[in-house]
MARTORVO-573543 format. One record per residue (C-alpha): x, y, z. Coordinates in Angstrom, 3 decimals. Last residue first. Example, Ala and Ser with C-alpha at 12.3 -4.5 7.8 and 13.67 -1.06 7.14 Angstrom:
BEGIN
x,y,z
13.670,-1.060,7.140
12.300,-4.500,7.800
//
This chain:
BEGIN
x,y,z
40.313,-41.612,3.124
37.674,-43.857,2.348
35.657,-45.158,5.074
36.496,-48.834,7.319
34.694,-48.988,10.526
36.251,-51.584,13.150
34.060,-51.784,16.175
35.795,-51.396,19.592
32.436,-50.106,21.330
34.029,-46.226,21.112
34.860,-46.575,17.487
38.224,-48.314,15.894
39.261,-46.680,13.179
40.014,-47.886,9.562
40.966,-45.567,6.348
41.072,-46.767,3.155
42.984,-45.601,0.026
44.486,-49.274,-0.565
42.246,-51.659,0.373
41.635,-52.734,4.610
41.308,-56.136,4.507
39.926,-57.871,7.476
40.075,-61.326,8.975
38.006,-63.609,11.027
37.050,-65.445,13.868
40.722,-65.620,16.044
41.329,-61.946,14.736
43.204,-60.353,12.403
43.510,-57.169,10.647
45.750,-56.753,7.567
46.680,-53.433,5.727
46.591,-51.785,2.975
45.623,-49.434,4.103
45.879,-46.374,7.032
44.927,-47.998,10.128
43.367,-46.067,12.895
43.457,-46.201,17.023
40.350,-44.309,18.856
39.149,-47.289,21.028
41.833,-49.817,21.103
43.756,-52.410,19.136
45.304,-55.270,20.619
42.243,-58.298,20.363
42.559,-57.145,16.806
46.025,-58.181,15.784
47.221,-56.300,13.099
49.354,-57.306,10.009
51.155,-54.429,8.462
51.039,-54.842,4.189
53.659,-55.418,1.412
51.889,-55.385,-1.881
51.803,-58.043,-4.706
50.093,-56.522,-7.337
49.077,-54.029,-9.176
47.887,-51.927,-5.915
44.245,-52.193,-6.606
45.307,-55.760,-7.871
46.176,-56.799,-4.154
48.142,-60.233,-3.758
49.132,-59.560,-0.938
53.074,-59.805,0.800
53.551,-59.954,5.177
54.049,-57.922,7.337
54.300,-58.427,11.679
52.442,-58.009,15.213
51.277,-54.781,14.952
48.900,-54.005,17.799
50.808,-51.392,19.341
51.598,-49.431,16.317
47.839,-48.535,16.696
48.141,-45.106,17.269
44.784,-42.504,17.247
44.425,-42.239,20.583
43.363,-44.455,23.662
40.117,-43.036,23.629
38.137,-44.947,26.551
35.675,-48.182,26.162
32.137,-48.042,25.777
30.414,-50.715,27.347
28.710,-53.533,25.784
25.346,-55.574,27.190
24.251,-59.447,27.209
20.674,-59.215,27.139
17.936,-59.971,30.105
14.820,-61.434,28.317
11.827,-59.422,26.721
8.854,-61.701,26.168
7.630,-60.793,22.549
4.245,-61.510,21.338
3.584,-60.257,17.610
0.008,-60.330,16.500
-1.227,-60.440,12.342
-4.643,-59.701,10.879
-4.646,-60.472,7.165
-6.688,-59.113,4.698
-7.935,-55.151,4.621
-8.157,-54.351,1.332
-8.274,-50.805,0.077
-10.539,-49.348,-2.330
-8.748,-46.905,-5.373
-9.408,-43.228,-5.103
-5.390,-42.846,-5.278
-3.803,-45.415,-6.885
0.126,-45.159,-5.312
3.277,-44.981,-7.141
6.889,-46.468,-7.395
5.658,-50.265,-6.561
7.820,-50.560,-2.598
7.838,-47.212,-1.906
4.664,-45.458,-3.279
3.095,-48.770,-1.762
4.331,-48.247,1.814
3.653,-44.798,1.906
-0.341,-45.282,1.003
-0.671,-48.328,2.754
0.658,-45.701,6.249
-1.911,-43.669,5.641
-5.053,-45.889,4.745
-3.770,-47.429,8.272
-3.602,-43.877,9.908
-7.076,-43.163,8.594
-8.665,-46.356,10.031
-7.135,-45.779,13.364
-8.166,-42.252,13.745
-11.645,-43.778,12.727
-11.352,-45.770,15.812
-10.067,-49.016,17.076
-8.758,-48.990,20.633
-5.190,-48.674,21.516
-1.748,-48.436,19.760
-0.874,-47.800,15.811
-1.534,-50.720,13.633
1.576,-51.294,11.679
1.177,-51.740,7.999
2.393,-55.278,6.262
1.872,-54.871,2.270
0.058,-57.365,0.457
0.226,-59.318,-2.819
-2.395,-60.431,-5.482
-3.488,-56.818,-6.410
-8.246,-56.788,-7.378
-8.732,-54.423,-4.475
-5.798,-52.488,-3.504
-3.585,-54.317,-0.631
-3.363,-54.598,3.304
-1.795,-57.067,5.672
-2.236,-55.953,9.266
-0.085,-55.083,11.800
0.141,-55.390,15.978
3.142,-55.621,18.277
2.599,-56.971,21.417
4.977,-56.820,24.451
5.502,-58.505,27.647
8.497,-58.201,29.888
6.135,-56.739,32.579
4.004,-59.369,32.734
6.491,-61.798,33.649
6.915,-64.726,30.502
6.093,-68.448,31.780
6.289,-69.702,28.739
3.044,-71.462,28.300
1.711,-68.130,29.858
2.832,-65.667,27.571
1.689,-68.366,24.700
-1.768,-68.278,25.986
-1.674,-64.050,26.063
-0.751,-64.081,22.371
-3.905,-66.546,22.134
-6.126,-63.948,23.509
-4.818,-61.165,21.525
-5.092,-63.237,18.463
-9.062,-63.400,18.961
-9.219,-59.900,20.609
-7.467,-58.530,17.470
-10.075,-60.156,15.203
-12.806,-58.968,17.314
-11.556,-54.940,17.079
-10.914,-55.730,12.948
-14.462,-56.879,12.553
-16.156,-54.053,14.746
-14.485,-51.395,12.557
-14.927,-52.454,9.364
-18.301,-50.704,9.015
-15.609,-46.998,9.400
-14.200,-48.006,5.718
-11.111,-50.462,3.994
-12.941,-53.510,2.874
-12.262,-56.139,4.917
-10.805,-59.695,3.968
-10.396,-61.923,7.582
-6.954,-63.937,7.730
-6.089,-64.263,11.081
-2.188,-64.291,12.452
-0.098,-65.492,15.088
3.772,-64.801,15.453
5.954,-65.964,18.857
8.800,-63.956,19.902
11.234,-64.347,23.330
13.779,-61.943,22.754
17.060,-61.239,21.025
20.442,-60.228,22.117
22.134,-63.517,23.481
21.538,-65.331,20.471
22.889,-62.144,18.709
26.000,-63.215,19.773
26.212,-66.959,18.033
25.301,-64.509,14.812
27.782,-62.433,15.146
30.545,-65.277,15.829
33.008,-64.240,12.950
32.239,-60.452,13.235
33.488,-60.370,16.859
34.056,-56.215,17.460
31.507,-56.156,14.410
33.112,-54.608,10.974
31.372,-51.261,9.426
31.793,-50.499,5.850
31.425,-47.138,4.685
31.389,-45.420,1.220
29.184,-47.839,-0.460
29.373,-47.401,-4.358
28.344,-51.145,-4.799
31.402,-51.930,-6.615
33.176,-50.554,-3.574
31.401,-52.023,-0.863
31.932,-55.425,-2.386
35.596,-54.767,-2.343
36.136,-53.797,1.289
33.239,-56.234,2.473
35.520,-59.304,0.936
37.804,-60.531,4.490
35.293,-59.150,6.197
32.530,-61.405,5.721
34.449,-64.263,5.526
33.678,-65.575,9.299
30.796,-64.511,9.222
30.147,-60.395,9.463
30.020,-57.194,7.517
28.010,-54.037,8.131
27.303,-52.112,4.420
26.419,-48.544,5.372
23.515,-47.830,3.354
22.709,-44.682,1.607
25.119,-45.400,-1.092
23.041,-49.070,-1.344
19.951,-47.064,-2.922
16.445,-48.485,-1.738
13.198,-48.933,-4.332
12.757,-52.720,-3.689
14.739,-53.564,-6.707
18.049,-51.604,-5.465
18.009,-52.863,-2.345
17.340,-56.822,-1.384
17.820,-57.870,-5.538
20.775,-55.512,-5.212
22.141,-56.867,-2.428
22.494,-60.538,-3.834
23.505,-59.565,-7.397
26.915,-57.879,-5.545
27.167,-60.952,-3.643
27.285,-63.227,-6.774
29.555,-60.424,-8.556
32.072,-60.456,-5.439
32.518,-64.647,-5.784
33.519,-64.221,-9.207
35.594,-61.159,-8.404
37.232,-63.417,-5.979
37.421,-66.835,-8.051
39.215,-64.283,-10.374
41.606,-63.461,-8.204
42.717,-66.894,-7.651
42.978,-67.264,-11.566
44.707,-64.197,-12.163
47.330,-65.373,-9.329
47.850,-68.611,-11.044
48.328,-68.028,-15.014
45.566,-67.881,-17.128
44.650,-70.865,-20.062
41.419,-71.781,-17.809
42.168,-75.078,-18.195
45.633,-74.738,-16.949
44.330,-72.348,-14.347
41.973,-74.337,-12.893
44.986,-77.226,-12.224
47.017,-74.158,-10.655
43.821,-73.597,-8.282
44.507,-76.907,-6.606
48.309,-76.416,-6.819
48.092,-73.322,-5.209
45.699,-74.556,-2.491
47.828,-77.684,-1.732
51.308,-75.232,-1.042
49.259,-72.960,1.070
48.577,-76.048,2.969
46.272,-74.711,6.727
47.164,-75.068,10.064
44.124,-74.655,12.144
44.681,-73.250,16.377
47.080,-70.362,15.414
44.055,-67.906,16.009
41.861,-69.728,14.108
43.854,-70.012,10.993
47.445,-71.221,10.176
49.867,-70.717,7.771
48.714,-68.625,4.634
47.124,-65.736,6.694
44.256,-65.021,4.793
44.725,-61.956,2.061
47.608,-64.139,1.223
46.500,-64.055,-2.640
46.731,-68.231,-2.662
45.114,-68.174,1.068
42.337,-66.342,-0.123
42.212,-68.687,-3.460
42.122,-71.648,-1.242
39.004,-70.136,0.859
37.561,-69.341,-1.818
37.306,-73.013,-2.894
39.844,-75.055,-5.492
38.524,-78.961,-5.424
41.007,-81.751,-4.570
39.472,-82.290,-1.247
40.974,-84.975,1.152
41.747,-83.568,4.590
44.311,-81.082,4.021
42.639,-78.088,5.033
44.548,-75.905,2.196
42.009,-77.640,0.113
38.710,-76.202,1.351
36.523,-78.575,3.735
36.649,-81.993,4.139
34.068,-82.010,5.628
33.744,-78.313,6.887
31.451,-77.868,3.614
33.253,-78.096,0.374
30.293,-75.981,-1.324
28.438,-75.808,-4.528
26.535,-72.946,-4.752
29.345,-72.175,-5.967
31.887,-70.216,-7.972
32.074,-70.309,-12.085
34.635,-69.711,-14.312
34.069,-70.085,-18.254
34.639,-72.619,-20.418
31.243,-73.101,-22.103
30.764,-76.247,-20.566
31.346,-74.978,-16.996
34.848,-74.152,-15.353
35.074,-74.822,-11.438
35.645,-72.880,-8.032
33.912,-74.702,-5.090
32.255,-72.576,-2.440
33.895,-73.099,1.024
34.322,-69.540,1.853
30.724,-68.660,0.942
28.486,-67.808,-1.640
25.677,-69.924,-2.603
22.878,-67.356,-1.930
20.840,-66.367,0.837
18.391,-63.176,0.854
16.880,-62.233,4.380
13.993,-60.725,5.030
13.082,-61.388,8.193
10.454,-64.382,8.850
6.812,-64.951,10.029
5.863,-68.085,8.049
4.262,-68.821,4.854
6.679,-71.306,3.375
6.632,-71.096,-0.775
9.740,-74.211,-1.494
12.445,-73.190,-4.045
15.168,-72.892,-1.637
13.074,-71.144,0.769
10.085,-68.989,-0.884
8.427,-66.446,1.482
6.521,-65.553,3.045
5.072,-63.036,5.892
8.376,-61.424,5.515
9.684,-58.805,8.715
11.262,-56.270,7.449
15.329,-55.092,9.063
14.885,-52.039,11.876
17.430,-49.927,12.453
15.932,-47.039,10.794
16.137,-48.945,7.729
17.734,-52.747,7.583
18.242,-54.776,4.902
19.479,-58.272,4.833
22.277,-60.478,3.086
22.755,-63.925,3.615
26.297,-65.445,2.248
26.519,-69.235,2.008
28.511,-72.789,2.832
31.672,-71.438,4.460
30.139,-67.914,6.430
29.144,-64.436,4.674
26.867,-62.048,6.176
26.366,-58.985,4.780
23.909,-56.721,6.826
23.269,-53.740,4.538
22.349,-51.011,7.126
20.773,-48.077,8.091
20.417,-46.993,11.926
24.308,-46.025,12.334
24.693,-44.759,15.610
27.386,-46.857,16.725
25.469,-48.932,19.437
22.583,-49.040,17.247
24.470,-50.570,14.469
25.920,-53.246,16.725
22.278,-53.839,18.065
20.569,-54.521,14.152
23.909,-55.992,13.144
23.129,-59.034,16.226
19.238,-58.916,15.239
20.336,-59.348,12.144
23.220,-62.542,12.799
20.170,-64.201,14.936
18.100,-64.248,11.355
20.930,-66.114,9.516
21.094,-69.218,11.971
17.096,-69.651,12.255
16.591,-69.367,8.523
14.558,-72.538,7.930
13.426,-72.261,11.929
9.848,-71.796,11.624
9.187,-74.858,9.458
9.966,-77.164,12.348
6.847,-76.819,13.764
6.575,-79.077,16.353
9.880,-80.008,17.204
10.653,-76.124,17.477
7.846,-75.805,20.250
9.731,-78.257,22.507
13.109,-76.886,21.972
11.391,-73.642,23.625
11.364,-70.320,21.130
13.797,-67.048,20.469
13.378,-63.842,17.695
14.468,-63.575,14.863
11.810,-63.920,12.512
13.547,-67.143,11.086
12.919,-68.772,14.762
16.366,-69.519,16.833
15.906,-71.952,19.509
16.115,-71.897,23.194
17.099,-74.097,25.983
16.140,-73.710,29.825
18.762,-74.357,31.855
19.908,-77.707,32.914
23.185,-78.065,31.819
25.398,-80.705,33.016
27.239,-81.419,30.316
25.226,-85.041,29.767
21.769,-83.060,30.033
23.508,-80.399,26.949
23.741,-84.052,25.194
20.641,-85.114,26.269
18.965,-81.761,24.975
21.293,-81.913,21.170
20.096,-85.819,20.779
16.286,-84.769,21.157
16.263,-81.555,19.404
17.698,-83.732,16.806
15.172,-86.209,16.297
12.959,-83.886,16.716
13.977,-81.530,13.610
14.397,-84.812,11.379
10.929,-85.820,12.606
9.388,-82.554,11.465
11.534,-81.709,8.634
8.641,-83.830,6.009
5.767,-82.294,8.243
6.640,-78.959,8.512
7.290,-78.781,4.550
4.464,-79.977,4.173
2.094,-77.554,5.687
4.336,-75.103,4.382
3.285,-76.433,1.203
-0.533,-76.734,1.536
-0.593,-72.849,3.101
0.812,-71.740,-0.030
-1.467,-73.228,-2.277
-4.365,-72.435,-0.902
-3.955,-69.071,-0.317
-5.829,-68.055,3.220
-3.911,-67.999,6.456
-3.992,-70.445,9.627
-0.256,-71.354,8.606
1.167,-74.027,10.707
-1.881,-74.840,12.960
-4.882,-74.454,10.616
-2.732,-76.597,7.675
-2.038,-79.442,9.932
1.603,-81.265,10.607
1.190,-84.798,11.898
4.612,-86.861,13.062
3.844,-90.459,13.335
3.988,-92.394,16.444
0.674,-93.825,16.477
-0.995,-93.640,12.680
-4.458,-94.763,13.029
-5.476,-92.522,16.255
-3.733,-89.707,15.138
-5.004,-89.681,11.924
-8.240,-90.104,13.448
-7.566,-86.738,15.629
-6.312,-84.848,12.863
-9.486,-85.340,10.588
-11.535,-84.180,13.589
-9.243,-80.839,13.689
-9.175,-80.434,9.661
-12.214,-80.907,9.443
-13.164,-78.320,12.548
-10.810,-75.328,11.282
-12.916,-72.959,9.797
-11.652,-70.077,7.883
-8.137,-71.425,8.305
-9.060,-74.806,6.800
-10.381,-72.912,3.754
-9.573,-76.140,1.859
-8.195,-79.036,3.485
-4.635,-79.060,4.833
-3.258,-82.782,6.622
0.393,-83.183,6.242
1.795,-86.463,7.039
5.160,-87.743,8.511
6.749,-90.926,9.100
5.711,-92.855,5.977
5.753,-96.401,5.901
2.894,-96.972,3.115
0.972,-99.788,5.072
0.419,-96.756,7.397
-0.308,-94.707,4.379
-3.324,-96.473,3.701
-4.305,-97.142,7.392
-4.853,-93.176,7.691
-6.476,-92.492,4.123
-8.964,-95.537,5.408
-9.742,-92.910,8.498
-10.045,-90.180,6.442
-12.569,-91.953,4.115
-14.719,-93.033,6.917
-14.298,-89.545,8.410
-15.780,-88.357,5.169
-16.196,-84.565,6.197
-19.321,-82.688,5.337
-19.464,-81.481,1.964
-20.832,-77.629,1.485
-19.959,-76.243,5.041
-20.192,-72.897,5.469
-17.046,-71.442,6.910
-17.551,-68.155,4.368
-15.369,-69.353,1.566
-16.909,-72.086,1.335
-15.687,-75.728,3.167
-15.815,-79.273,1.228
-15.136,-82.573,2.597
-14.234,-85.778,0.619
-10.743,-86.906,1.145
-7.937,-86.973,-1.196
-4.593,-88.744,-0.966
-1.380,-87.578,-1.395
1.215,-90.756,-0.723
0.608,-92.177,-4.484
1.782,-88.300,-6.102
4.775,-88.067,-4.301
5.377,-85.666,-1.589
8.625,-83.688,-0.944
8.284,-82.960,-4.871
11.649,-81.745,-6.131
12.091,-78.279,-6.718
11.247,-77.178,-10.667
13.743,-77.613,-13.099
14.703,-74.689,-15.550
15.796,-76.017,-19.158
13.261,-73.469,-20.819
15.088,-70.388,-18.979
12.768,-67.302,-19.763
10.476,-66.848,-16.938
12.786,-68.832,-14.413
11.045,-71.085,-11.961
8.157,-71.443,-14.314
4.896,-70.528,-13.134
1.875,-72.688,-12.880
1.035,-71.175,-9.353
1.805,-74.748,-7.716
0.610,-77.501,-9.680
2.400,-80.191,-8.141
1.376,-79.416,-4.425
-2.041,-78.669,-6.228
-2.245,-82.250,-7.220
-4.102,-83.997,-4.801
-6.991,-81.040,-4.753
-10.007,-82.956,-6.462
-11.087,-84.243,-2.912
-9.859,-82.180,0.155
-6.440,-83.035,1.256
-4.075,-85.945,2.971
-0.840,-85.621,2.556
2.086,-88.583,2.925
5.681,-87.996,4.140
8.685,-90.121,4.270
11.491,-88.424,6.046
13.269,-85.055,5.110
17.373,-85.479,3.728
16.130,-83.665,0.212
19.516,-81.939,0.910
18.396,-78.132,0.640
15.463,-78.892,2.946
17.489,-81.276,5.495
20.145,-78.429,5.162
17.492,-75.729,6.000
16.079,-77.905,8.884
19.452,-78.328,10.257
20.687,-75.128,10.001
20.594,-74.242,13.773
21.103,-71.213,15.832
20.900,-72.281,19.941
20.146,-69.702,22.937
21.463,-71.226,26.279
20.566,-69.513,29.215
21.748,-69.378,33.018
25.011,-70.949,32.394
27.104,-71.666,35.775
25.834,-75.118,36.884
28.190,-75.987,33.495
30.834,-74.893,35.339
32.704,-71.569,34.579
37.037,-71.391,33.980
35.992,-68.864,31.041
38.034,-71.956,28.532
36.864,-74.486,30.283
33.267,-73.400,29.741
34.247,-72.819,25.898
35.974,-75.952,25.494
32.743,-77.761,26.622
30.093,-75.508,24.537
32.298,-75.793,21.556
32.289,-79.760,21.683
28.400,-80.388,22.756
28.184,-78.112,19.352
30.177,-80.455,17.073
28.274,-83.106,18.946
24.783,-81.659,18.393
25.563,-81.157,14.552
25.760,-84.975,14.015
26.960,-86.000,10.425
27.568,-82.322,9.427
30.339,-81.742,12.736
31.230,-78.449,12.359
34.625,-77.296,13.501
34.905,-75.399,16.430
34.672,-71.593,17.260
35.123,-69.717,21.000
34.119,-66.348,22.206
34.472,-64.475,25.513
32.835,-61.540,26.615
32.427,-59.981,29.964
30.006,-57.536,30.961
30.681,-58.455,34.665
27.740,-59.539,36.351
26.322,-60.816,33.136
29.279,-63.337,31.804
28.464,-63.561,28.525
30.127,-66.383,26.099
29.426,-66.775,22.642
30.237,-69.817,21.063
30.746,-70.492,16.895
30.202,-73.913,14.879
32.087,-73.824,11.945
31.690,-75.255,8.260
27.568,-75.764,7.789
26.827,-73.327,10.457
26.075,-74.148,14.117
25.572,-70.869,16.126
25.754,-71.010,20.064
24.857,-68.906,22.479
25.488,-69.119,26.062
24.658,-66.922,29.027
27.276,-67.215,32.230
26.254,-66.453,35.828
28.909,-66.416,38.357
//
């Protein structure tokens, strides 16, 4: 029988979703993570997880893989050696950026650190107008002594972006080739390739951001495909891009930069199906795991897809949803800053050695301690029986806070909570409320393997009546592996003015990306049939520095086209700024094609009413620490794998599963809907 795989590394556990497609079936599995060398924590999870379904590796038909190993490598400062080469007199505009301050009015704010330093970014004469005129011709002389330079150098990598390199791309292709010639070996990332848009700026640092992850990225693509070669897989593999959608190992070596939110973006296409599936379209996706909690919004069923965006202080313009990550997660370490007050991440315990009550060598009070302090998490084991954890450890980890703190122990481990809550609260707001969207119109879905264990109280100092928990929240995003597609972005920048004389222009710029959508449907060997493109354009007023993305509707370009782009800006900017300038010209700017090859998805079956009991799946009580109820409060303990369709929970009350745990508050009902998703509502 056929099995499809999909696996999610995360910084504390690596989760496996199994799908058997002839029969529907389901079966997950989650493993430690191994931070020194991902591929073997994941090489572990896919081998107990075969064994565990009783398949052979023959057996797997696809393997879909989530990775934060180029966001860690990012975060970490763990990239390789990298050089630049650019046109003359622009050396510095790495360093320069947009000569804004990280923070407006924090005068102690650092800047990222430089992935580049200023002796390995060396300028070349060549000079390109606006237009593709050339000014300068290329120095090829110049590029080649660049190229021995920062061979005597050492560096691994180089990034190679010349001005208006998108415009016209032959310097930068002829400078490529020397560098290639002079520097065998050596990982080469160029502007026209990685971002073929205009802003200077931008398209220089994803340019080198590519190149500084893009050996990292390889060498583990390389050690993860002999691994899966050692199991005795042979099937195709896939990786996770940050627009959600599914690419060859071989195209993730080379641009690296794609996948900086490959694990979170596989956890929205998950919510996006789960939502469908119980017939709520709008969402706040809240997904919280050890090292960080993303948070997404989705209208209609459908979360926005970023042209940009700025990844842990680095501008990357790459196709990507728009997700919000901050330093929130189980493993986040509880401490009191110089002015004495309590504090919760970003920094995080990781999965080595992981919170306290793991009892392998941290002395550091997490959420995850303070969980298992309030018993909200079982305080014995986790993982289905499979981790015992130290309840005793945790309390006197958090005790030591609480001397300082001058509180006694249970105050303290709540406050880590509302600590935590307040970070995630900030989080949705900056992805609702300041983009013109109201949370009480969203129903917040939950997921991660800590997810549910805070939705309950997040919802409710958001004033979100309805919280919706995924049949296997823990290992969402390791499902949604198996529920996305085949996608591949390209893009043109071209700036139009808005009237019937742009016409022509837009037409050949859609035959242009057209064309090389149709390249990539044949490099992957996609059917005809499971082909579809998705067309938009980036449009602003004359004289604004930001666009808006406005879908092109189907077919040939007419003056029925024009009007239902002027349209659709017009919507999108009363949204988004609060008003639109009417009489004002539009910009037409960038021309963007999405190629999708559709790919059989694991599917779910509704399952019959059993009724509205769930004594059933009771399997004990035990005392939480719930201030709602003013204290500690005796609450049932279900087991999730024995609830069914129909069956409710009146809290408080416990729900657990091998992935996760929910808390149900006091005054909360939970049911179980028709595809055995929990949905918590006040009573």
């Amino acid at each position: 029988m056929a099995w499809r795989i999909g696996v999610d590394s995360g910084g504390t556990f690596t989760d496996v979703c199994l799908f058997e497609e002839a029969t529907g079936r389901v079966e997950v599995w989650k493993v430690p993570s191994t931070p020194a060398d991902p591929s073997s924590g994941i090489a572990q999870g896919i081998a107990e997880g075969i064994a565990r379904v009783g398949a052979r590796p023959e057996d797997v038909s696809y393997f879909g893989h989530g990775t934060t190993v180029a966001t860690n490598a990012l975060i970490q400062h763990r990239g390789v050696k990298t050089g630049l080469v650019t046109t003359e007199g622009f050396r510095d505009l790495l360093e320069i950026g947009r000569q804004k301050r990280p923070e407006l009015y924090d005068l102690q704010a650092d800047k990222p650190d430089l992935l580049v330093s200023r002796d390995l970014r060396l300028e070349v004469p060549e000079r390109l107008r606006h237009d593709g005129s050339v000014e300068i011709p290329l120095d090829e002389a110049a590029v080649r002594r660049a190229a021995q330079k920062l061979k005597k150098a050492g560096v691994k990598a180089v990034a190679l972006s010349f001005l208006y390199g998108f415009v016209r791309s032959d310097h930068e292709q002829a400078a490529m080739r020397i560098l290639a010639e002079e520097l065998p070996g050596v990982f080469i990332s160029t502007g026209h390739i990685v971002a073929p848009e205009f802003r200077e700026y931008e398209r220089l640092s994803t340019a080198v951001v590519n190149a500084y992850l893009g050996p990292v990225m390889s060498n583990y693509i390389e050690r993860l495909a002999n691994r899966l070669a050692d199991l005795g897989i042979t099937v195709t593999p896939h990786l996770t891009q940050s627009n959600g959608g599914v690419i060859g190992f071989a195209t993730a070596a080379r641009l690296p930069v794609r996948t900086v939110l490959s694990g979170p973006s596989t956890g929205v296409v998950g919510a996006e199906v789960v939502g469908r599936l119980a017939g709520i379209p709008d969402l706040i996706t809240f997904d919280m795991g050890g090292t960080s909690s993303d948070v997404a919004l989705l209208t209609g069923g459908t979360c926005r897809l970023a042209s940009e965006a700025v990844v842990h202080g680095y501008p990357i313009k790459a196709p990507m949803l728009d997700i919000h990550t901050v330093g929130a997660g189980g493993g986040s370490i509880a401490y009191v800053d110089s002015g004495s007050l309590l504090k919760v991440g970003p920094r995080s315990a990781g999965a080595d050695p992981g919170p306290v009550c793991y009892d392998r060598g941290n002395t550091e009070p997490t959420v995850t301690d303070a969980n298992v302090v309030l018993q909200t998490l079982n305080p014995v084991s986790l993982l289905g029986g499979r981790m015992q954890v130290r309840q005793d450890l945790a309390r006197a980890a958090i005790g030591k806070l609480a001397e300082r703190l001058g509180m006694d122990l249970l105050a303290t481990a709540q406050g880590i909570i509302s600590v935590v809550t307040a970070n995630m609260v900030k989080a949705i707001r900056v992805i609702s409320v300041q983009r013109g969207y109201d949370p009480r119109d969203y129903t917040l879905i939950a997921f991660g393997g800590a997810g549910p264990l805070h939705a309950a109280r997040l919802a409710r100092e958001l004033d979100i009546a309805r919280v919706l928990v995924p049949r296997n929240p823990g290992i969402l995003c390791a499902t949604g592996l198996l529920l996305t597609d085949l996608r591949a972005d390209f893009a043109a920048t071209n700036l139009q003015t808005l009237e019937p004389a742009a016409r022509d222009t837009i037409a050949a710029e859609f035959v242009g990306l057209q064309a090389r959508a149709e390249d990539w449907f044949a490099e992957e060997h996609i059917d005809p049939a499971a082909r579809r493109v998705t067309r938009t354009v980036d449009m602003r007023y004359t004289g604004q520095n930001y666009e808006l993305p406005i879908t092109l509707p189907e077919g040939e370009i007419t003056q029925a086209t024009l009007d239902a782009l002027a349209a659709g800006f017009t919507v999108a900017h009363q949204r988004m700024y609060g008003f639109a300038a009417e009489g004002e010209t539009v910009q037409l700017v960038t021309f963007r094609v999405e190629a999708a090859g559709v790919v059989p998805k694991a599917g779910f079956s509704p399952q019959p009413d059993a009724g509205p009991d769930a004594s059933a799946a009771v399997i004990g009580s035990r005392d939480v620490w719930l201030p709602e109820a003013g204290g500690f409060t005796p609450c049932t303990v279900h087991d999730r794998q024995k609830l069914r369709a129909g069956n409710r929970i009146a809290g408080p009350a416990i729900v657990e599963q091998m992935d996760a745990t929910t808390v149900v508050l006091p005054g909360t009902i939970a049911r179980v809907e028709p595809y055995m998703n929990l949905i918590l509502e006040t009573a």
